[in-house]
Backbone atoms as SQL, in Angstrom:
CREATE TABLE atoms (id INTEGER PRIMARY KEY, chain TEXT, resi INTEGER, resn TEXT, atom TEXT, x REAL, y REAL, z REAL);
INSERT INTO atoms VALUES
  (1, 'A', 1, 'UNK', 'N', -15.671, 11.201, 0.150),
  (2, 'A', 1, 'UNK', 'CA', -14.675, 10.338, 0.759),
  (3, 'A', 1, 'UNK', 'C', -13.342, 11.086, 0.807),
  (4, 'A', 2, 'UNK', 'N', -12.880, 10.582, 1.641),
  (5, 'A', 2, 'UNK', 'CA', -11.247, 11.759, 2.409),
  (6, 'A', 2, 'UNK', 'C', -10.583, 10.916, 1.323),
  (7, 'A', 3, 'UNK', 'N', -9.572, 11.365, 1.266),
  (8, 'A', 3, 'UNK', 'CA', -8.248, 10.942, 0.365),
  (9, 'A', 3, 'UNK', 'C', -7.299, 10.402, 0.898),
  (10, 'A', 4, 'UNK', 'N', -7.138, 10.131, 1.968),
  (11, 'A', 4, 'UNK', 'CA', -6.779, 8.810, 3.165),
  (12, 'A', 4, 'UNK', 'C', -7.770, 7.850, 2.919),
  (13, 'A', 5, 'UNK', 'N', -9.176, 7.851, 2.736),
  (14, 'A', 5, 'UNK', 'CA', -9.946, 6.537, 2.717),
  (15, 'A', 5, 'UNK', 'C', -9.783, 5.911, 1.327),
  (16, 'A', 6, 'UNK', 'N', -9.724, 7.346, 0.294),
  (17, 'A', 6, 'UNK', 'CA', -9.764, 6.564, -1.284),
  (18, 'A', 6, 'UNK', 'C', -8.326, 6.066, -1.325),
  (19, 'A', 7, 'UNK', 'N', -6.817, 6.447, -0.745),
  (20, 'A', 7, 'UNK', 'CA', -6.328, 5.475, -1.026),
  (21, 'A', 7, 'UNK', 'C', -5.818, 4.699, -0.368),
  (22, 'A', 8, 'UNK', 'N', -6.771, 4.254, 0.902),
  (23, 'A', 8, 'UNK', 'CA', -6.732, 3.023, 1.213),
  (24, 'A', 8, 'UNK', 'C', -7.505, 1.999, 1.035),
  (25, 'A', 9, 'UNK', 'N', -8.496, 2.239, 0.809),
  (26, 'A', 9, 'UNK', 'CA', -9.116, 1.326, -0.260),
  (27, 'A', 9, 'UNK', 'C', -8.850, 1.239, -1.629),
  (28, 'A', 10, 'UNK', 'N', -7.772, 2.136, -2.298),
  (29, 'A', 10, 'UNK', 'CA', -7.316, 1.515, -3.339),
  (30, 'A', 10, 'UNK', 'C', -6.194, 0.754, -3.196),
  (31, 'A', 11, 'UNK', 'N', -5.710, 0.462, -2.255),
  (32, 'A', 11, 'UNK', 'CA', -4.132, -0.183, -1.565),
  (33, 'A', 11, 'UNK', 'C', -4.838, -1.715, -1.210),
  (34, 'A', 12, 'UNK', 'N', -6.131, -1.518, -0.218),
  (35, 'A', 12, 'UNK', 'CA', -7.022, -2.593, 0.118),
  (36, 'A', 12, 'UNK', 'C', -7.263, -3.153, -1.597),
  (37, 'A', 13, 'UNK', 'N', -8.151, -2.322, -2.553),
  (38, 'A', 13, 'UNK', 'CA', -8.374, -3.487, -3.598),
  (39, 'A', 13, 'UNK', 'C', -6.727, -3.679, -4.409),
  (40, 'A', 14, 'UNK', 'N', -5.700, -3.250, -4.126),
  (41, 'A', 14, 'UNK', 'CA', -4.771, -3.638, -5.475),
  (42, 'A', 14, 'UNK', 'C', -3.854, -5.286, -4.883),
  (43, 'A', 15, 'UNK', 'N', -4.447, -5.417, -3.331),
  (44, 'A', 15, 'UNK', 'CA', -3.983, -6.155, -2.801),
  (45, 'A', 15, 'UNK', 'C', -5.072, -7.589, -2.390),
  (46, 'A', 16, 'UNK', 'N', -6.129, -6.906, -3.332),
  (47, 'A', 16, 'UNK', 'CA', -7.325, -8.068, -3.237),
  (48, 'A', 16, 'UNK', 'C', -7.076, -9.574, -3.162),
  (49, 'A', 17, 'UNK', 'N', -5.958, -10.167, -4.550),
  (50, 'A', 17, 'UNK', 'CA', -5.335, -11.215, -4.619),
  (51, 'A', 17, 'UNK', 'C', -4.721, -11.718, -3.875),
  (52, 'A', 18, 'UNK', 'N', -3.498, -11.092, -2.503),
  (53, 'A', 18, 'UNK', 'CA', -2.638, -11.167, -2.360),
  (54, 'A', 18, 'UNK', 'C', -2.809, -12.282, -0.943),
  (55, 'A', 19, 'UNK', 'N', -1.328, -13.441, -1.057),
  (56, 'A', 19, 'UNK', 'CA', -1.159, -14.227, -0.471),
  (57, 'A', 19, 'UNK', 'C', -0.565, -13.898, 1.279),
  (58, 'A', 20, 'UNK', 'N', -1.656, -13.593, 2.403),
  (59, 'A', 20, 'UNK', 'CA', -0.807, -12.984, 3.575),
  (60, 'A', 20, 'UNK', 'C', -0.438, -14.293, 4.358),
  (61, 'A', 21, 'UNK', 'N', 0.795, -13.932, 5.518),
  (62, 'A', 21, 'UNK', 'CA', 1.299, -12.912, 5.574),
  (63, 'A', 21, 'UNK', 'C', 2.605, -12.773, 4.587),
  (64, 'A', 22, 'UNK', 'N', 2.844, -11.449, 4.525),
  (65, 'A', 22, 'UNK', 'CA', 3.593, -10.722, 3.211),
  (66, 'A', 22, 'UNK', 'C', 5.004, -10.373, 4.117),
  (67, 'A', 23, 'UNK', 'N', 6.048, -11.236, 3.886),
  (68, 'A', 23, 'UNK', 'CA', 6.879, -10.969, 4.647),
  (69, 'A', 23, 'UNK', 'C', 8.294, -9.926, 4.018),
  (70, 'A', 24, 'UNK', 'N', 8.158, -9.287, 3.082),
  (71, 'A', 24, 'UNK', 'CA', 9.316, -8.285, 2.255),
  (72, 'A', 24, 'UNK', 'C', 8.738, -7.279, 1.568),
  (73, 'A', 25, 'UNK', 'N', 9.483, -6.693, 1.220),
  (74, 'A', 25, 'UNK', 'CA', 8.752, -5.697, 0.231),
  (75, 'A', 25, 'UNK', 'C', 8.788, -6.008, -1.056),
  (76, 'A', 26, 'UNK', 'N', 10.156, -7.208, -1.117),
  (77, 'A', 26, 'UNK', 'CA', 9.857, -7.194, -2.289),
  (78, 'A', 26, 'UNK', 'C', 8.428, -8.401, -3.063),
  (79, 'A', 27, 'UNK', 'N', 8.036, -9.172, -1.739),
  (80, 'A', 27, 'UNK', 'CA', 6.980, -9.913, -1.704),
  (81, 'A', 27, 'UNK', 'C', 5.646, -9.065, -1.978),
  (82, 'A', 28, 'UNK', 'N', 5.611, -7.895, -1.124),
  (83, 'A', 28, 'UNK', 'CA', 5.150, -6.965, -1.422),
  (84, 'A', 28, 'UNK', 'C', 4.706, -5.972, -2.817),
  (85, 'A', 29, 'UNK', 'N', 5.607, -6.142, -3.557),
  (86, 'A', 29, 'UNK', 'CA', 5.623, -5.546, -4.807),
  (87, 'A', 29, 'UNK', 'C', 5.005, -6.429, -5.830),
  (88, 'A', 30, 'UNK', 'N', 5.953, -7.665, -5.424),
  (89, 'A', 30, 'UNK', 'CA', 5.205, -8.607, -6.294),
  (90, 'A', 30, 'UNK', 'C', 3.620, -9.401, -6.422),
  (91, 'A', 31, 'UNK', 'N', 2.921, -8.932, -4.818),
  (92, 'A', 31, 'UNK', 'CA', 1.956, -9.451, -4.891),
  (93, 'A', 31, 'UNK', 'C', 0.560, -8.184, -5.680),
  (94, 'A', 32, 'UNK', 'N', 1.572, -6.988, -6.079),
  (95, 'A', 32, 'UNK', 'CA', 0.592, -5.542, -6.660),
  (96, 'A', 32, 'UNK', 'C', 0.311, -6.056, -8.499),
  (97, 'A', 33, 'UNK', 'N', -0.524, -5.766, -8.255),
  (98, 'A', 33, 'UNK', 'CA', -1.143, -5.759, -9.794),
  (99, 'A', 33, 'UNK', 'C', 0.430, -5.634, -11.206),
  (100, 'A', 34, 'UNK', 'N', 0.280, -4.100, -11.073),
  (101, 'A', 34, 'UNK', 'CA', 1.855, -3.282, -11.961),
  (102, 'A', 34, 'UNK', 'C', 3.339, -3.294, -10.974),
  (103, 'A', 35, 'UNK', 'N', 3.064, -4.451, -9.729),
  (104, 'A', 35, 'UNK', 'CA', 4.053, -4.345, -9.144),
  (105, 'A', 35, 'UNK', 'C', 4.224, -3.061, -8.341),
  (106, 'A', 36, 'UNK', 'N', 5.941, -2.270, -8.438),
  (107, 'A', 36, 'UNK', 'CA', 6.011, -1.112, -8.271),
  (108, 'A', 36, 'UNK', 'C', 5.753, 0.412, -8.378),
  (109, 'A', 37, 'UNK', 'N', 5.359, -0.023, -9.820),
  (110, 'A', 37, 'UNK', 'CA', 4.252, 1.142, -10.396),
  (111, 'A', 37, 'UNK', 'C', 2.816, 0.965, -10.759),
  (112, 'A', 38, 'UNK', 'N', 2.165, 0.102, -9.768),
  (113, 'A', 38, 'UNK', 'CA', 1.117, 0.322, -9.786),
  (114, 'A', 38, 'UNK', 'C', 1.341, 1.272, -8.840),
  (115, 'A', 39, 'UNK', 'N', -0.610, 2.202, -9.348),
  (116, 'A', 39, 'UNK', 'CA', -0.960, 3.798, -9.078),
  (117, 'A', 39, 'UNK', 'C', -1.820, 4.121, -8.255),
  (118, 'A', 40, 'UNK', 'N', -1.367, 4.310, -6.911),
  (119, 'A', 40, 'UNK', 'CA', -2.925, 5.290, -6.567),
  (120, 'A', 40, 'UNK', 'C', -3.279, 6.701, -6.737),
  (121, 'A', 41, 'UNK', 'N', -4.583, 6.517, -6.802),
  (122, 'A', 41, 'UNK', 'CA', -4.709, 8.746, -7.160),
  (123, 'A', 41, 'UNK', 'C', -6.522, 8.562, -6.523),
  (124, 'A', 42, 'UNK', 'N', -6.176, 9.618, -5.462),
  (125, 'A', 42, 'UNK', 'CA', -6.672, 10.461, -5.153),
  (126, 'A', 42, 'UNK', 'C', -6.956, 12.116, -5.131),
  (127, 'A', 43, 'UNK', 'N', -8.228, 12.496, -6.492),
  (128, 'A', 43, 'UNK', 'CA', -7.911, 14.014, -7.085),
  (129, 'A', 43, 'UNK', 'C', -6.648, 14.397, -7.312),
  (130, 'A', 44, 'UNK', 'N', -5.717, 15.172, -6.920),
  (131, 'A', 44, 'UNK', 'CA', -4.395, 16.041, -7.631),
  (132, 'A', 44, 'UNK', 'C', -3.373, 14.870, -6.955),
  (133, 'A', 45, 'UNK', 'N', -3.844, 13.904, -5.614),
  (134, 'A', 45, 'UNK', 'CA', -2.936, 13.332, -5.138),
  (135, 'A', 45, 'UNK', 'C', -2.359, 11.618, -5.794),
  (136, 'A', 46, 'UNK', 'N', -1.229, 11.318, -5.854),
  (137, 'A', 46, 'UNK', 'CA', -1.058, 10.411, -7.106),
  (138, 'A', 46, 'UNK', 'C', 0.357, 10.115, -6.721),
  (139, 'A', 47, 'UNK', 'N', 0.254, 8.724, -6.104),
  (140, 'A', 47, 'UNK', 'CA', 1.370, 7.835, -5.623),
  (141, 'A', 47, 'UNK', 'C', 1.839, 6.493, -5.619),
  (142, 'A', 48, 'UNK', 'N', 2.540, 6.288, -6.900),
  (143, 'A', 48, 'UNK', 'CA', 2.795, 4.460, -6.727),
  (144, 'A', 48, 'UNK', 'C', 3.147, 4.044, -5.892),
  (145, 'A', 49, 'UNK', 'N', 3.289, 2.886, -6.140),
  (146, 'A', 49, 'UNK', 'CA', 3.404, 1.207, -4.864),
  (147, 'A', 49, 'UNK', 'C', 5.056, 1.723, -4.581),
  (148, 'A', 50, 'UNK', 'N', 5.790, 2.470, -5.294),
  (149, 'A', 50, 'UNK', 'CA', 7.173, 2.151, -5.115),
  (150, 'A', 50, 'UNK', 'C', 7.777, 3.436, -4.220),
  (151, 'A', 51, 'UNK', 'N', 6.670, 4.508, -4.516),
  (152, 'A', 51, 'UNK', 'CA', 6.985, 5.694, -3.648),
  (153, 'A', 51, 'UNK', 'C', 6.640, 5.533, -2.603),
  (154, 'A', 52, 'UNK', 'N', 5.056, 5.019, -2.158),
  (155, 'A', 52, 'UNK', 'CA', 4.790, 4.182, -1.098),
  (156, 'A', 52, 'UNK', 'C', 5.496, 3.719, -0.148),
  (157, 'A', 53, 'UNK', 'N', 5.988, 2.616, -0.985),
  (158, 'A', 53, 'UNK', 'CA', 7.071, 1.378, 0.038),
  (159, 'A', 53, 'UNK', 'C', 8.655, 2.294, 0.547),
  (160, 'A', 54, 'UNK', 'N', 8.504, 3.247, -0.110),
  (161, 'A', 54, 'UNK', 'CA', 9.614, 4.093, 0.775),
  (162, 'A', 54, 'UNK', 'C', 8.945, 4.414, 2.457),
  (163, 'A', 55, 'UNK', 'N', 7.898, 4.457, 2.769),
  (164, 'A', 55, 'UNK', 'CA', 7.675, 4.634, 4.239),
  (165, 'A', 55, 'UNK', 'C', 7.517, 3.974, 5.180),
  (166, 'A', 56, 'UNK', 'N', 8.016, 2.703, 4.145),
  (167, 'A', 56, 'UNK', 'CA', 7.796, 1.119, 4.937),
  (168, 'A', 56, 'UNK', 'C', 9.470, 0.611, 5.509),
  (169, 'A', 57, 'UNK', 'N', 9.419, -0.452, 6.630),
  (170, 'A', 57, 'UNK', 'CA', 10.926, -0.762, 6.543),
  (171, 'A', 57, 'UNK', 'C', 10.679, -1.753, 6.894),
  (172, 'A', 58, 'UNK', 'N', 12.012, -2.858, 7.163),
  (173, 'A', 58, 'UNK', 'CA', 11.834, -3.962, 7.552),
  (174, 'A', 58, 'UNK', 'C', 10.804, -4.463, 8.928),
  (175, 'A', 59, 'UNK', 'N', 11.201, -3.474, 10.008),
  (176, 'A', 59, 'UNK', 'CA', 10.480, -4.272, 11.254),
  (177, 'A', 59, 'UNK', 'C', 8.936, -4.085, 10.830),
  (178, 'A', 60, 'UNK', 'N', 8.041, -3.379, 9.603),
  (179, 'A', 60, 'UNK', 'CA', 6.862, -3.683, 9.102),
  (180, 'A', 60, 'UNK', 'C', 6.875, -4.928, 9.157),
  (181, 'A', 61, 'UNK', 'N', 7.406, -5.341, 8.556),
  (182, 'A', 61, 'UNK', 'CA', 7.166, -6.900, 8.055),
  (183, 'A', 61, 'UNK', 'C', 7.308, -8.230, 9.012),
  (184, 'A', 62, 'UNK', 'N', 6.673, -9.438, 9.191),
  (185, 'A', 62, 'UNK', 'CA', 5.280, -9.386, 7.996),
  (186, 'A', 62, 'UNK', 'C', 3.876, -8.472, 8.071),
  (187, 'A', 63, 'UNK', 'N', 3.188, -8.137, 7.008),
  (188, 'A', 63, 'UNK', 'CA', 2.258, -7.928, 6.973),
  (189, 'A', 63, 'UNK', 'C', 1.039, -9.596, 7.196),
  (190, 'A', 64, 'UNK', 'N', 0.289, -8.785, 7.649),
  (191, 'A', 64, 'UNK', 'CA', -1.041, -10.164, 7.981),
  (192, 'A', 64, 'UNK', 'C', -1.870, -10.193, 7.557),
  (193, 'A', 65, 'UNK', 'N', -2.116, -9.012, 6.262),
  (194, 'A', 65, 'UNK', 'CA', -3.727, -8.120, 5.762),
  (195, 'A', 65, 'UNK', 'C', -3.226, -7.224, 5.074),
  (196, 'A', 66, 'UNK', 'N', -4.504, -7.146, 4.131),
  (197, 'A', 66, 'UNK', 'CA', -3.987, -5.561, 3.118),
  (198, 'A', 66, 'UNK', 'C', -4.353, -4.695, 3.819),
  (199, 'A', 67, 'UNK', 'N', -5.182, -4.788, 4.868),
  (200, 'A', 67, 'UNK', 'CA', -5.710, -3.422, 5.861),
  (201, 'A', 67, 'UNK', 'C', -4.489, -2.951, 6.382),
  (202, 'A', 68, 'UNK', 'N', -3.456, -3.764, 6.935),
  (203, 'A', 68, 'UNK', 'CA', -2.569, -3.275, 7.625),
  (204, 'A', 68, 'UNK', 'C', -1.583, -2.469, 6.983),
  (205, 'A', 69, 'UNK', 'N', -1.376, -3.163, 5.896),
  (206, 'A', 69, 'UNK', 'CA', -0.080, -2.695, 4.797),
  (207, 'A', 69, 'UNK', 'C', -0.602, -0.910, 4.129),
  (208, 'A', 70, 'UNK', 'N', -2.472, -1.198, 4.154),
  (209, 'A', 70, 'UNK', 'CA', -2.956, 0.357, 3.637),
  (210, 'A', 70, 'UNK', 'C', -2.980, 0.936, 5.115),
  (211, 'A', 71, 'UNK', 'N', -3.278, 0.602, 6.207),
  (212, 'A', 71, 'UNK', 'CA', -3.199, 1.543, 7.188),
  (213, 'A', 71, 'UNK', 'C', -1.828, 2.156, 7.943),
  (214, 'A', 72, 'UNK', 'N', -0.725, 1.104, 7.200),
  (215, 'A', 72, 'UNK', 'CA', 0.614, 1.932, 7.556),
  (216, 'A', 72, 'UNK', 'C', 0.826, 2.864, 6.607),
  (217, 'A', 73, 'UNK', 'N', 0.773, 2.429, 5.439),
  (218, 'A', 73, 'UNK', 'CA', 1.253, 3.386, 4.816),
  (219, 'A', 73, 'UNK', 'C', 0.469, 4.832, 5.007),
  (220, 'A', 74, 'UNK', 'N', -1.015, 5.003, 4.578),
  (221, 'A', 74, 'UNK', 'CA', -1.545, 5.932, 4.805),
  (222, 'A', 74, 'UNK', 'C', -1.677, 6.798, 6.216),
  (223, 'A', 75, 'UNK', 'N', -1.200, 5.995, 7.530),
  (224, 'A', 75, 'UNK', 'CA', -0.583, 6.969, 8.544),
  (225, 'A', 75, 'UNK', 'C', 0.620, 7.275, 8.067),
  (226, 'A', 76, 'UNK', 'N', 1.637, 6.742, 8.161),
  (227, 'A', 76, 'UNK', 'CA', 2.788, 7.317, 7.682),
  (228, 'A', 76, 'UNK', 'C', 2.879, 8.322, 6.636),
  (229, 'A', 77, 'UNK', 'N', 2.227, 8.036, 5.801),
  (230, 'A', 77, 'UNK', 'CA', 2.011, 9.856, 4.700),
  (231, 'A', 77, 'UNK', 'C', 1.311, 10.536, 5.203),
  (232, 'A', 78, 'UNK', 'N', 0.837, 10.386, 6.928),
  (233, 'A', 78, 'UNK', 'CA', 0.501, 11.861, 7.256),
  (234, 'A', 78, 'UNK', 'C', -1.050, 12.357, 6.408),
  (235, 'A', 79, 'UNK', 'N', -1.713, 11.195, 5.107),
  (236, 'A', 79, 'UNK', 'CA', -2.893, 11.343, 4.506),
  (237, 'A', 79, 'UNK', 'C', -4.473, 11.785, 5.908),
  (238, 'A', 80, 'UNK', 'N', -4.825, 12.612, 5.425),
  (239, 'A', 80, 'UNK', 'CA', -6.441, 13.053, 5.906),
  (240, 'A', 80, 'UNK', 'C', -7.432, 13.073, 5.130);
């Protein structure tokens, strides 16, 4: 599995719970497990929710799905 898929499916499960649509980041944070520092890692690659949400901005929002919230972010880091 690519390291774009493992962490978007770890973005997909940390957001398993979460109430959509997700209209802030900071709604966002709060709906993550550790919040802001919850962790994804993929092999050497290893990035919390808070470094993350730096590639996010307002006109993201709302989110409608954790698919969406993992498929922005993981285009936006440019992940393969």
């Amino acid at each position: 599995m690519s390291v774009r898929e493992t962490i978007k499916g770890q973005i997909i499960g940390a957001l398993s719970a979460a109430k959509f649509p997700i209209e802030s980041p900071g709604a966002l944070f709060a709906a993550l497990p550790m919040g802001a520092e919850t962790t994804c890692q993929a092999g050497d690659f290893k990035v919390t929710a808070g470094e993350a949400g730096q590639l996010l901005n307002h006109g993201d929002f709302p989110f409608k799905s954790a698919e969406e919230v993992a498929e922005t972010i993981v285009s936006r880091a440019g992940l393969e």
